[in-house]
C-alpha positions as CSV (number, residue, x, y, z in Angstrom):
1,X,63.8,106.0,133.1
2,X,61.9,108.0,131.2
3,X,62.8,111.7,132.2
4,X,59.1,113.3,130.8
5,X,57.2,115.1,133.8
6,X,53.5,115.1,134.8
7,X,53.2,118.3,133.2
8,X,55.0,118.2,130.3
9,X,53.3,115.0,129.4
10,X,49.6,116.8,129.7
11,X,50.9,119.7,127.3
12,X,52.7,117.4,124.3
13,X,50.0,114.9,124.7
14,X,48.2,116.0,121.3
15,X,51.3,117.5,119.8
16,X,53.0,115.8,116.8
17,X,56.6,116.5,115.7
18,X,58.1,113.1,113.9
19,X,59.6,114.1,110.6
20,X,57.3,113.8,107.9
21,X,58.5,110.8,105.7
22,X,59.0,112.9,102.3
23,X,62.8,111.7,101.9
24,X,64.8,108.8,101.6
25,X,66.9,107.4,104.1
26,X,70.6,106.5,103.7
27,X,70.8,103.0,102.8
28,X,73.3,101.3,104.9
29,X,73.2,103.3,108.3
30,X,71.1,102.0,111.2
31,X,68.6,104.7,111.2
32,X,68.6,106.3,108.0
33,X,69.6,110.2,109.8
34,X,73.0,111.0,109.8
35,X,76.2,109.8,107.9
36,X,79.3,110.4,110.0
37,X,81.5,108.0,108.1
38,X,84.4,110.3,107.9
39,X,86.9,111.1,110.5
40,X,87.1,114.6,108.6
41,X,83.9,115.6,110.2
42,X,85.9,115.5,113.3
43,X,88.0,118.5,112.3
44,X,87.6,122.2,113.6
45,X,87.2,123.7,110.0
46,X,83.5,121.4,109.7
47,X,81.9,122.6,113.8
48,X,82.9,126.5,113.2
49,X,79.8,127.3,111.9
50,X,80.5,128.2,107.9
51,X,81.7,127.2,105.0
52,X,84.1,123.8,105.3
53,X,86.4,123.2,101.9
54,X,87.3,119.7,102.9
55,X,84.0,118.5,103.5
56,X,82.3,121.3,101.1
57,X,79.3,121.3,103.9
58,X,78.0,124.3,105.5
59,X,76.9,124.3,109.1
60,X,75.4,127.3,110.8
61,X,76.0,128.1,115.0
62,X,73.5,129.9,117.0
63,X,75.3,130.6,120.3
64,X,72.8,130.7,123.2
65,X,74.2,131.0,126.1
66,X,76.8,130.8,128.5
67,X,75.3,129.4,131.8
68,X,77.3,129.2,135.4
69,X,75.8,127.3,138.2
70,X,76.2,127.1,142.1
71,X,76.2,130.6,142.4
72,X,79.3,131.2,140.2
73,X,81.6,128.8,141.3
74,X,80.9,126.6,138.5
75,X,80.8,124.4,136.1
76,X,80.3,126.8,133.2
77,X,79.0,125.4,130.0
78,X,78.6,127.1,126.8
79,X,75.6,126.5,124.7
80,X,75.2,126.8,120.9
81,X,72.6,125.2,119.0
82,X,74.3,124.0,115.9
83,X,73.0,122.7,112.0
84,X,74.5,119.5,110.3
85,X,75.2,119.8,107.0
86,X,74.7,115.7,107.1
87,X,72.0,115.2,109.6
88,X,68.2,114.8,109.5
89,X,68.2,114.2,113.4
90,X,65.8,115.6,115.4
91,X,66.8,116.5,118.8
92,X,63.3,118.6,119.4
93,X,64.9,122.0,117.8
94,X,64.5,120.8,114.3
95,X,65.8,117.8,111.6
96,X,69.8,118.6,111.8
97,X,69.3,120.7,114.9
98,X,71.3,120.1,117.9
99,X,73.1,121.1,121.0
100,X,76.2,118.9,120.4
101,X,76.3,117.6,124.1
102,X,77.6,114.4,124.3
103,X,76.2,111.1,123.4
104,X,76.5,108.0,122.7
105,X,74.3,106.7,118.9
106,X,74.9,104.5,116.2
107,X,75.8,104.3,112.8
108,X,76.1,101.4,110.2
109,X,76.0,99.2,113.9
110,X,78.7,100.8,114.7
111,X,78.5,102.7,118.1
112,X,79.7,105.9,117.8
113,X,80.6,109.1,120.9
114,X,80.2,112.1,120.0
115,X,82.4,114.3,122.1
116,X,81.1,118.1,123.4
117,X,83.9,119.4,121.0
118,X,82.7,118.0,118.4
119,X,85.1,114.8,118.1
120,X,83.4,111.9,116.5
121,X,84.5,108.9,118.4
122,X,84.4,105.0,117.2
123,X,84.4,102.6,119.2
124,X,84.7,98.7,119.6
125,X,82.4,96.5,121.8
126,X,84.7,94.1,124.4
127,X,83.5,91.9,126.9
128,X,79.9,94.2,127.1
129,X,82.3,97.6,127.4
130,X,83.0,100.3,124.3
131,X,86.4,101.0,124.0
132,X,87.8,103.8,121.9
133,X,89.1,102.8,118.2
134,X,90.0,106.2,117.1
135,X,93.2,107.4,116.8
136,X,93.4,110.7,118.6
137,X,95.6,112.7,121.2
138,X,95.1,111.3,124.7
139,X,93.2,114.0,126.2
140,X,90.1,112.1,126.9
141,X,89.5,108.9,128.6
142,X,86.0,106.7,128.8
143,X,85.3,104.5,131.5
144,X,82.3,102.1,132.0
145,X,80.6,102.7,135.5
146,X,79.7,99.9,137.6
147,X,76.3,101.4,138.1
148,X,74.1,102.0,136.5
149,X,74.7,99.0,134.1
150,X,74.9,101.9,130.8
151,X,76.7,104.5,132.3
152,X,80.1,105.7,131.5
153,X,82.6,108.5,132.4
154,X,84.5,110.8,130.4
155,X,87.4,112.1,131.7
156,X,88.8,115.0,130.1
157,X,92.3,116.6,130.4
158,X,91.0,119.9,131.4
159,X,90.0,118.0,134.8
160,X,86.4,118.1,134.0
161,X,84.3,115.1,133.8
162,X,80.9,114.4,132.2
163,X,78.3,111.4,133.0
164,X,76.2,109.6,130.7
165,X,73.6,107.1,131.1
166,X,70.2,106.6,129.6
167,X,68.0,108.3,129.5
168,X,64.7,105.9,128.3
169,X,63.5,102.9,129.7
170,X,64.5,100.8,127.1
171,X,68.0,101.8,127.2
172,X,68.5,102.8,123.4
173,X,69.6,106.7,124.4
174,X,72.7,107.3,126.9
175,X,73.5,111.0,127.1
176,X,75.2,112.8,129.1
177,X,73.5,113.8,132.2
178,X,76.3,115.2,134.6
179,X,79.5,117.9,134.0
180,X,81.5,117.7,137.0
181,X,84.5,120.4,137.2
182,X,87.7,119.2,138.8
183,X,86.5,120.9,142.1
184,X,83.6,118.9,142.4
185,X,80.7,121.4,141.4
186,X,78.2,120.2,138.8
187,X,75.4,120.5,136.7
188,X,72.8,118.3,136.2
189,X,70.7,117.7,132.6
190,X,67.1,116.7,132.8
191,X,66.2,115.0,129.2
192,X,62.7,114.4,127.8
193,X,61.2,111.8,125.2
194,X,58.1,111.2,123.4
195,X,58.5,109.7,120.3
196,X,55.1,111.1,119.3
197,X,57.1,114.6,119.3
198,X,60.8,113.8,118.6
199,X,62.6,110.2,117.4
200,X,65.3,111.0,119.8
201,X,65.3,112.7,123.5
202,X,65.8,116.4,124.0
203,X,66.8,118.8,127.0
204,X,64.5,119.7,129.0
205,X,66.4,121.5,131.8
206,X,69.8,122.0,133.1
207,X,70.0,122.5,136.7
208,X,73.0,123.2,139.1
209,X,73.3,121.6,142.9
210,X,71.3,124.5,144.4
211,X,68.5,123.7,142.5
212,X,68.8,126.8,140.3
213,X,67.3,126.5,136.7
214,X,69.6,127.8,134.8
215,X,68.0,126.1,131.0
216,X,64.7,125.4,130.4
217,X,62.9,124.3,127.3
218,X,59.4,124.1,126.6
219,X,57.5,123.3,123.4
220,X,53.9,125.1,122.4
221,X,52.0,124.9,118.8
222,X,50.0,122.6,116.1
223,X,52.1,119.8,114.2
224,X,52.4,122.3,110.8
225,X,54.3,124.6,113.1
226,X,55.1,124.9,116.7
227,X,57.8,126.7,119.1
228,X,60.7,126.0,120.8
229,X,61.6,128.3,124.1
230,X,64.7,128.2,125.4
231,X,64.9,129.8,128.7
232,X,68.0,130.8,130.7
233,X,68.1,132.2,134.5
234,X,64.5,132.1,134.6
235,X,64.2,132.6,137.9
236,X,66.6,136.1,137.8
237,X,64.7,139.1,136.4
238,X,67.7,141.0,135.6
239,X,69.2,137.9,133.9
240,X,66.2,136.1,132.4
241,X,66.1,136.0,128.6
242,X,64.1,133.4,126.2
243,X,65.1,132.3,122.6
244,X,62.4,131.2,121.0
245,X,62.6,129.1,117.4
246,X,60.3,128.7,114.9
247,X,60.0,125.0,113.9
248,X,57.7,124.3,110.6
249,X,56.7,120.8,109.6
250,X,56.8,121.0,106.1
251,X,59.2,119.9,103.9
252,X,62.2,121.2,105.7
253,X,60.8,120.0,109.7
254,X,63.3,122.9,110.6
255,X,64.0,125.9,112.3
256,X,62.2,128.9,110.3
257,X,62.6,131.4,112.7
258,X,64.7,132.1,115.4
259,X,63.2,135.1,118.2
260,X,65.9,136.7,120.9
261,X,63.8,138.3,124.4
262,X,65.0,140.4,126.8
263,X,63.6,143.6,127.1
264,X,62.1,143.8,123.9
265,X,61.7,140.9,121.1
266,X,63.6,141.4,117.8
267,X,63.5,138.4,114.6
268,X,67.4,138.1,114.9
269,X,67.1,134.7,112.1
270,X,65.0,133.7,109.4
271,X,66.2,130.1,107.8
272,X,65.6,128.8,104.3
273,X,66.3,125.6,103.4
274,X,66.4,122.8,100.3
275,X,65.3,119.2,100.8
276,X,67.2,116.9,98.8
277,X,66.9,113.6,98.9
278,X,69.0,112.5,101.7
279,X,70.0,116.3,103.3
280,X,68.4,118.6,104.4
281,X,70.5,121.8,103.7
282,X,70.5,125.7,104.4
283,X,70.5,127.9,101.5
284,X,69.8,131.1,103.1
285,X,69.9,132.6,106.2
286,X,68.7,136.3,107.3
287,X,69.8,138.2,110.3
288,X,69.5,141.0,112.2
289,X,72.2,141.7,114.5
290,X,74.0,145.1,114.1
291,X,71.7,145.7,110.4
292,X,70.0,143.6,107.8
293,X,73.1,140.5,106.6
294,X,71.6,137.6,104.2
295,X,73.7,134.9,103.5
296,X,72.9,132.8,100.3
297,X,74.3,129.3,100.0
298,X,74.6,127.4,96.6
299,X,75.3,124.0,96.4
300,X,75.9,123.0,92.5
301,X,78.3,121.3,93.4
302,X,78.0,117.5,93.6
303,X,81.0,115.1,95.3
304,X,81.3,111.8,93.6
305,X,81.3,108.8,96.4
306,X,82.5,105.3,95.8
307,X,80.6,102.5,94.9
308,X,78.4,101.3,97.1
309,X,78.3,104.5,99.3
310,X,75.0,105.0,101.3
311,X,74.6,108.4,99.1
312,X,75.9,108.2,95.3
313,X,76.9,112.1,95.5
314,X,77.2,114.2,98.0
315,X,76.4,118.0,97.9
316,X,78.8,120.6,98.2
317,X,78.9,124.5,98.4
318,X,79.6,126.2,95.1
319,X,79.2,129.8,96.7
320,X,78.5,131.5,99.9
321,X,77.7,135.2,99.4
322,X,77.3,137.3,102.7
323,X,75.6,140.9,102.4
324,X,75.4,143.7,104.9
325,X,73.6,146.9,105.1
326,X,75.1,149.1,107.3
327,X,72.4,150.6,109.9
328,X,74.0,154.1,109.5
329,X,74.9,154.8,105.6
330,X,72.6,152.1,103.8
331,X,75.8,151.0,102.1
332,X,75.3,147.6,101.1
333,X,78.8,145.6,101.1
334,X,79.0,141.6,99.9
335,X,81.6,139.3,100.0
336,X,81.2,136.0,98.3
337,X,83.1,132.8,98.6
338,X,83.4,130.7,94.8
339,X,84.3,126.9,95.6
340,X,85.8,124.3,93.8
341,X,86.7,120.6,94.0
342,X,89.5,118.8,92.7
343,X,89.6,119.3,88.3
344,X,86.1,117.7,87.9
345,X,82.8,116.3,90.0
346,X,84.7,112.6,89.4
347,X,87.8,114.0,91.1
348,X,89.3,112.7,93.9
349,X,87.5,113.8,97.2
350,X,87.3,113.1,101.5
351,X,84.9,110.5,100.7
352,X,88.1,108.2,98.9
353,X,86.1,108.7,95.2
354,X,89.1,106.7,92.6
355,X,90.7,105.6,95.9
356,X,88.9,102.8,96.8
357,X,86.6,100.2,94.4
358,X,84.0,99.6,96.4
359,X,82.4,101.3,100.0
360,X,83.1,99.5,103.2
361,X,80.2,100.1,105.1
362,X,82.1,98.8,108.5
363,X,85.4,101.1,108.0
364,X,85.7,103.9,110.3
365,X,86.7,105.9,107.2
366,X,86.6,104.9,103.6
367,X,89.4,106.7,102.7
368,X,91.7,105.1,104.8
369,X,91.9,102.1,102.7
370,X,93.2,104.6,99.5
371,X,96.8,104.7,98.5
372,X,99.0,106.5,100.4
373,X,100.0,109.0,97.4
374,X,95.9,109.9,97.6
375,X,95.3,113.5,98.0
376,X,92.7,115.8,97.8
377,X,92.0,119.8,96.9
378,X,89.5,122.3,97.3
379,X,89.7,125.9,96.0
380,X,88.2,128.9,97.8
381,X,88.1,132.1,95.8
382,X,87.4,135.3,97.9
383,X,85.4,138.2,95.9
384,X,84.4,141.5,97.4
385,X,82.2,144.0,96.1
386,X,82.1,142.1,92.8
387,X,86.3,142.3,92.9
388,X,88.3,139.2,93.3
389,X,90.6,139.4,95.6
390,X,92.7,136.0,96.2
391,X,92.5,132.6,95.5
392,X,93.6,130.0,98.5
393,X,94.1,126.0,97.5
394,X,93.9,123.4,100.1
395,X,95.3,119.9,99.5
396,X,94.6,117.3,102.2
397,X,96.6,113.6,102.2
398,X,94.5,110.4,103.0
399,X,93.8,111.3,106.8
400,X,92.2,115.0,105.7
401,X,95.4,116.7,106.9
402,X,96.1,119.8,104.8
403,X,99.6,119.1,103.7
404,X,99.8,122.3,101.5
405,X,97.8,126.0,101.7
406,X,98.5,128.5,98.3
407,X,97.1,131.9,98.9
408,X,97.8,134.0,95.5
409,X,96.5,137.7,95.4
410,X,94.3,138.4,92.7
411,X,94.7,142.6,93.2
412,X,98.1,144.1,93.8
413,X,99.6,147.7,93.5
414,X,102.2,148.3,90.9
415,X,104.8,147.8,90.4
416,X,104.1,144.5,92.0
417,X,102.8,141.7,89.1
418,X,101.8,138.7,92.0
419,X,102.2,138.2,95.5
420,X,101.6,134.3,96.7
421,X,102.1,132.3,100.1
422,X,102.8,128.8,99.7
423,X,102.4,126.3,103.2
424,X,103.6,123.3,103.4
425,X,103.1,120.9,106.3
426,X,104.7,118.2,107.8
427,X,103.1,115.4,110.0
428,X,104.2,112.3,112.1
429,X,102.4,109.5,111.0
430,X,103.4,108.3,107.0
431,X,100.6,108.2,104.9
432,X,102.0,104.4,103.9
433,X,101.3,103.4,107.3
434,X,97.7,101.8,109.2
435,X,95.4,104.1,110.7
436,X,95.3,101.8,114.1
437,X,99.5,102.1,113.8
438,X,99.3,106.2,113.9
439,X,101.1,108.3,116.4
440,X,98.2,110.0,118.8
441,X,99.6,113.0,117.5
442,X,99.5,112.9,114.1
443,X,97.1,115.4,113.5
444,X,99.4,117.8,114.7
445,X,102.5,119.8,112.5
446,X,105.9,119.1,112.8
447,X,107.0,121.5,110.5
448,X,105.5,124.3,109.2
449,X,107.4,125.7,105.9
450,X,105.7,129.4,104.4
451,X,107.0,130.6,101.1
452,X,106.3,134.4,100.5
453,X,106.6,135.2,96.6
454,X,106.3,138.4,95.5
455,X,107.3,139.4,92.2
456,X,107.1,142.6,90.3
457,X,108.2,144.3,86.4
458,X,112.0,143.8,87.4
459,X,112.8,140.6,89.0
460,X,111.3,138.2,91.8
461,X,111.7,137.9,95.4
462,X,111.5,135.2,97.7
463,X,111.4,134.9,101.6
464,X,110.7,131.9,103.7
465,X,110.4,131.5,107.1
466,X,110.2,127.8,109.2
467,X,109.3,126.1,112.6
468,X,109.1,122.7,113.5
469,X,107.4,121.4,116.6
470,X,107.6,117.8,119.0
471,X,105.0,116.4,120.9
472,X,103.7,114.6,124.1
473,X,101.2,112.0,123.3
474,X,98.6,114.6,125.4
475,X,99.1,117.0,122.4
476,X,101.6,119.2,125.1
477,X,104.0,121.0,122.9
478,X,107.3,120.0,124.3
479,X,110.1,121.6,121.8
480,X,109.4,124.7,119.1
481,X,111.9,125.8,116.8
482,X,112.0,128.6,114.9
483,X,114.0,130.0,110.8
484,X,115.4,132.8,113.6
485,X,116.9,130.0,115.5
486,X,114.8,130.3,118.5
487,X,114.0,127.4,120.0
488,X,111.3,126.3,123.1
489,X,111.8,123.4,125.5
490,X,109.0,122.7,127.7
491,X,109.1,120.0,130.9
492,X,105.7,119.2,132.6
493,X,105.0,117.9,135.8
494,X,104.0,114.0,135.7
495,X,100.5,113.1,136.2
496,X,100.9,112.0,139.6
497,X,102.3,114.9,140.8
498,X,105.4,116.5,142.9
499,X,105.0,116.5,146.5
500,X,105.1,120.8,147.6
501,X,105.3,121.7,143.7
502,X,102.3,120.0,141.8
503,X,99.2,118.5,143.1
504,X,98.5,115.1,141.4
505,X,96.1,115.1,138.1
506,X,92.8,114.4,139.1
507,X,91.8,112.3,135.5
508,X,95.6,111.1,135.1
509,X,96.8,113.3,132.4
510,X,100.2,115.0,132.0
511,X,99.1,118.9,131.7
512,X,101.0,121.4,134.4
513,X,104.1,123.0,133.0
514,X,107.2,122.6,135.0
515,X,109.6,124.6,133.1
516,X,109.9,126.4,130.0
517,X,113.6,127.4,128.9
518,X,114.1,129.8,125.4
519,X,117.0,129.9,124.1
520,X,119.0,130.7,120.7
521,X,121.0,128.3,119.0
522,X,123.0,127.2,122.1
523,X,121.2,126.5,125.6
524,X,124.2,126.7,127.0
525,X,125.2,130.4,126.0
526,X,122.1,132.2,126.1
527,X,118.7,131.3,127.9
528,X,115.7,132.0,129.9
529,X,114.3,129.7,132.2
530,X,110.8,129.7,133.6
531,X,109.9,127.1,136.4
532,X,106.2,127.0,137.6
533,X,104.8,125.6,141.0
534,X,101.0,125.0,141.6
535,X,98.8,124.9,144.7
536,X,95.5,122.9,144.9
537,X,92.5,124.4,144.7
538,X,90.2,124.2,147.1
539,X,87.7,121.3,146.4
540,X,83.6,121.2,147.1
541,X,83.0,119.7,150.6
């Protein structure tokens, strides 16, 4: 159904917003906008909102709002409108724009999930239902509804669920349109689509079961530039606030400014951008938060793809420089990160470059099919104030696990000569093994091993400290050791509960903590238990 009001139909009616055709497409995915080829976009380091040295991309987070329906009780949902370094999508708040609520969409014909964390998802079509293909922990779980015919369930281990279905008549856009908190309170999201403004639906409110409006988004202006309002607790004066961006149609189609009202208006963001032939990428950004910042973004750096790759290069950061004024002195301070990739634009990279002869447009990650002794590096070199001050080396195995962290300190105080920290990581899941025959958990550490070096005009000195950790296939730590010899054992309740101690798991996931016991070297000498019971919270009637 399409979601698109009387109203709202009336006011978009001349308006045109499609992205202007002056780039190229990626050959090889379904509708030319995104790549997401690469489980290492899946990672916190590429959704925090800077700089990421595995990827080399830079994304930038404006965080919105937090929003709390039925009178408090919940759910709460936080909102920040982020950029994709590899995206030309438009979502109605500019190409690469979006809220990252979740949704299902398609790339190379393979359907894809994007999770609200982030997490992109593949997934396998059985019998008419998408099952998950992705290796990841188990703190998820998708379901196909029986009605409506599109719509599935996502189950998450936090007890929250979310609802999507589509959300045009022909079928082609399922969102989620439903978060449901494990006490039954929800919030509903009201989607709009003309193609004439946007390829792709955007919100257009977010409601709770009271009826409050707690989001709204409207959209005023000519097709060379119009606005996007973003409203939140309209209706509650000493709530209300709007953020309004500027969106220009030219050869960036994206945000150019972005306005914060409450009691007065102040430009907190002014974007810049450069157009290359498949991305569309931010090179500078201005603010004004707590005084004038500008953050300049370079991107000289180009990453080598294999054969056959949708995009021949792919561009990387080469330096991120962040300067402050300081509203009180008119001291101006800049820090500027200097990046590197592997010895050489033809080195090895996430993408699989030399690992791989030719690009498999169906994998779920290129770089899966390398050998297992393929590794990676970036190189992030901190300078502040035009002084350097360290140097810090990543190096990430085949499935974009960092596997080794060198920090070295470029300024140190005599009579010390250097001062490094070396990390080394350990992970279940050999790198000579499948991806589909991976431990859920193999993302996570089992042992963590820092080396602190320090050494000075007489001799060298060494220190090294350890842990190792085990795993539940929910991602629930369930033993921690430490050098000291202080060790963790954890025990949770099963997911369907202990009659008078733990209430059964509403989504079926292993998550409530029976008992914790620390102890050192020998349970049976020394230790302190902790044992937890839990009470059900009162649900919605």
């Amino acid at each position: 159904m399409d979601t698109s009001s009387t109203s709202m139909m009336s006011a978009e009616k001349e308006t045109s917003h499609v992205t202007a055709s002056n780039k190229s497409v990626l050959r090889g995915v379904s509708d030319g906008q995104e790549f997401s080829q690469s489980d290492a976009l899946s990672f916190s380091s590429f959704r925090r909102g800077t700089v990421d040295p595995r990827t080399g991309s830079f994304n930038y987070a404006i965080p919105v709002a937090r929003i709390t329906g039925n009178r408090r009780r919940g759910p709460s949902l936080d909102l920040v409108l982020k950029h994709n370094h590899f995206s030309s999508r438009n979502e109605g708040f500019g190409a690469g724009w979006s809220l990252g609520l979740s949704k299902f969409f398609k790339d190379n014909d393979r359907m894809k999930l994007l999770l609200r964390d982030g997490r992109i998802i593949d997934l396998i079509e059985k019998n008419g239902t998408y099952l998950v293909e992705t290796v990841d922990l188990k703190n998820f779980i998708l379901t196909k509804l029986a009605s409506p015919e599109k719509g599935y369930k996502i189950s998450y281990k936090d007890g929250s669920t979310e609802i999507l279905k589509s959300v045009t008549s022909d079928d082609r856009f399922i969102y989620v349109t439903e978060i449901i908190q494990e006490d039954g309170y929800k919030l509903n999201i009201e989607y709009t689509f003309r193609e004439s403004v946007s390829p792709s639906p955007f919100v257009k409110r977010i409601t709770d079961e009271l009826g409050e409006e707690l989001l709204l988004v409207s959209r005023t202006g000519l097709n060379s530039r119009y606005n996007v309002t973003i409203e939140t607790f309209k209706n509650i004066s000493k709530l209300a606030c709007k953020l309004i961006l500027t969106v220009k149609e030219s050869a960036s189609n994206s945000i150019e400014y972005c306005l914060a009202v409450s009691n007065k208006s102040t430009n907190i963001l002014t974007f810049t951008y450069q157009q290359g032939n498949y991305f569309r990428l931010i090179t500078k950004v201005e603010s004004n938060f707590f005084g004038p910042a500008t953050e300049i973004i370079n991107y000289d750096i180009p990453l080598t793809a294999p054969l056959g790759s949708p995009v021949g290069s792919f561009p990387a950061v080469s330096s991120y420089q962040f300067t402050m004024v300081s509203p009180v002195t008119g001291q101006i301070s800049t820090e500027e990160y200097k990046y590197s990739y592997g010895e050489s634009i033809w080195s090895n990279n996430f993408l699989g470059n030399n690992g791989v002869t030719a690009w498999d447009k169906n994998a779920i990650d290129n770089i899966y099919a390398c050998p297992a002794d393929y590794t990676y590096f970036a190189q992030e070199t901190l300078w502040i104030d035009n002084l350097e001050e360290y140097k810090n080396k990543f190096t990430y195995d085949k499935y974009h696990r960092v596997i080794k962290e060198e920090v070295s300190a470029s300024r140190v105080v005599a009579p010390v000569l250097a001062q490094t920290i070396t990390t080394k990581y350990i992970y279940q899941g050999n790198t000579s093994a499948k991806y589909s025959s991976l431990p859920a958990t193999y993302k996570l550490p089992v042992s963590i091993k820092k080396d602190y070096f320090e050494k000075d005009s007489e001799d060298s000195h060494i220190r090294s400290e350890s842990s190792s950790f085990t795993y539940d296939q929910y991602g629930n730590i369930e033993t921690s050791t430490d050098s000291g010899g202080i060790s963790m054992d954890y025990i949770y309740y099963p997911a369907a509960g202990v009659t008078g101690k733990c209430p059964k798991d509403k989504n079926g996931f292993v998550r409530y903590l029976h008992s914790s016991n620390k102890y050192q070297n020998d349970m049976s000498v020394d230790s302190i238990e902790n044992t937890y019971t839990y009470l059900a919270l009162q649900v919605k009637v």
